[in-house]
N, C-alpha and C positions, 0 to 999 in steps of 0.2 A: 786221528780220524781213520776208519777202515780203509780202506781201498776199496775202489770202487769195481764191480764185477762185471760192467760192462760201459761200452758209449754208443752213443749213437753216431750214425753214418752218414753219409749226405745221400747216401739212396732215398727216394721219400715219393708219395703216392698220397694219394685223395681217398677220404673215405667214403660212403654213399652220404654222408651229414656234411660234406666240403670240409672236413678237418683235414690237417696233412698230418703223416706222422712220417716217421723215423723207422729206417732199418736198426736194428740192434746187432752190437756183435760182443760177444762175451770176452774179457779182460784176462779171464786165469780157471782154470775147469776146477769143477767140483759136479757134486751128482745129487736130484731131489728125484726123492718118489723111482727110486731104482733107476734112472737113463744121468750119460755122464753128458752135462755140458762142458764140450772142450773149449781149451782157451784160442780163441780165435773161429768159432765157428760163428755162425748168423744167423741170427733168432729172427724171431717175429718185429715186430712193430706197433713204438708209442709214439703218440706226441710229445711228452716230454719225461723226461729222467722222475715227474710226481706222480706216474702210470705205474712204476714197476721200482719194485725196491731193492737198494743195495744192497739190504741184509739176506739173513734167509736164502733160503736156496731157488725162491721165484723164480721164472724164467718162461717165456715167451717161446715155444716150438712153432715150427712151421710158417703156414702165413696169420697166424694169431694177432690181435689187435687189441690195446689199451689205449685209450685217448680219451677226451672230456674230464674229466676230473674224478674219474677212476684208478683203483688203487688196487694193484696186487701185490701181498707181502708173506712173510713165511715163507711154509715149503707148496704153495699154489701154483700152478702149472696152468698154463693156457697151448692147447697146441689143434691143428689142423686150420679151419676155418673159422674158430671160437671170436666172438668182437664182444668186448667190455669197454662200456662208457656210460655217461651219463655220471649218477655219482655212485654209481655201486664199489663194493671193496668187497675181494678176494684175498682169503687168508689160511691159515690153516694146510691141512693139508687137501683141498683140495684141486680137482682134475676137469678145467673147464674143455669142452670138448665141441665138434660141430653139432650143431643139431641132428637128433636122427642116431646119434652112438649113445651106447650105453657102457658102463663097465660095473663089474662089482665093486667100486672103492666107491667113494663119492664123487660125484659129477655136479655141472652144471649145466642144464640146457635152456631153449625156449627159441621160436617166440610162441607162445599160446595166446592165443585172441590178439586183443590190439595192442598188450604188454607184453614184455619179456619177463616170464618167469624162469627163477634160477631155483634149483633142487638139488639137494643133496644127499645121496642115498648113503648109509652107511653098511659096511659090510655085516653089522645085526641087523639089518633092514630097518634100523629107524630114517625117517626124515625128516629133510628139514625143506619146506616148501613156502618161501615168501615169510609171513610174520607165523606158520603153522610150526606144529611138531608134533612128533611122536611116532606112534605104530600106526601103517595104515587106518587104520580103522580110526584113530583118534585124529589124524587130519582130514579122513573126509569125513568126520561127523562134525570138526568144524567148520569147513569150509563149508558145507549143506548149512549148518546153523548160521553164517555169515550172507552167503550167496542165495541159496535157497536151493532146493529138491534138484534143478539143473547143473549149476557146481560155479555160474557162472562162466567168467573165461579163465577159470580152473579145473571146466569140464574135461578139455584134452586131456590135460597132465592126471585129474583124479583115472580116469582110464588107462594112462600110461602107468600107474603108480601102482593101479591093480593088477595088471599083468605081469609089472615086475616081481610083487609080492607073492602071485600065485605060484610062480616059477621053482 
């Protein structure tokens, strides 16, 4: 069996959904996505050790948050004020971050409208927006053929997606 890369701490807090989750603190360093997680430093926070995987170089920055039956694996990063729950799963290589940042790698943001939308831009500028893909132009010509001419409550993000692209 591997070793495990981190455990949880008895530090522990309430989320706005009444879940409690767990400090994290890393077991032995290693480094994803260019930043070293050292052994003994204090990550983010899960509910439990089925939030965040032992494999892969994942890892919880800042005050970050996995709980509900959410799953980050790979080399995925969550760091600043990012909360993943619900049953979404982060994988790969991406960079969940607060609302409101941007980077050129792939990201995830949201909330737009009454849902949280998660997008992933990639440094060729494809995306990946909910069940969408491709090149701008080819997610919001589905999302219009979906939603209609407004964008529905994928209006923000088609707007945030175009600015990024005209960049």
């Amino acid at each position: 069996m591997k070793m495990k890369k981190y455990e949880l701490t008895n530090e522990t807090k309430k989320t706005g959904t009444g879940d409690t989750v767990y400090r994290i603190r890393a077991l032995r360093s290693w480094k994803v996505q260019g930043r070293l997680v050292k052994k003994g430093i204090i990550g983010g926070w899960v509910q439990s050790e089925g939030n965040l995987s032992h494999d892969g170089g994942c890892w919880l920055f800042d005050e970050a948050m996995g709980y509900q039956n959410s799953r980050r694996s790979e080399d995925s990063i969550g760091y600043g004020n990012s909360k993943q729950y619900g049953n979404s799963e982060q994988y790969g290589h991406l960079k969940h971050i607060s609302s409101g940042q941007f980077l050129p790698e792939p990201i995830c943001m949201g909330p737009f409208g009454l849902s949280l939308r998660y997008i992933s831009i990639q440094p060729d500028l494809s995306i990946v927006a909910g069940c969408f893909h491709g090149d701008f132009e080819t997610v919001r010509t589905r999302v219009e053929e979906k939603y209609g001419p407004d964008y529905g409550s994928y209006s923000p993000l088609i707007k945030i997606l175009k600015a990024l692209c005209e960049v």
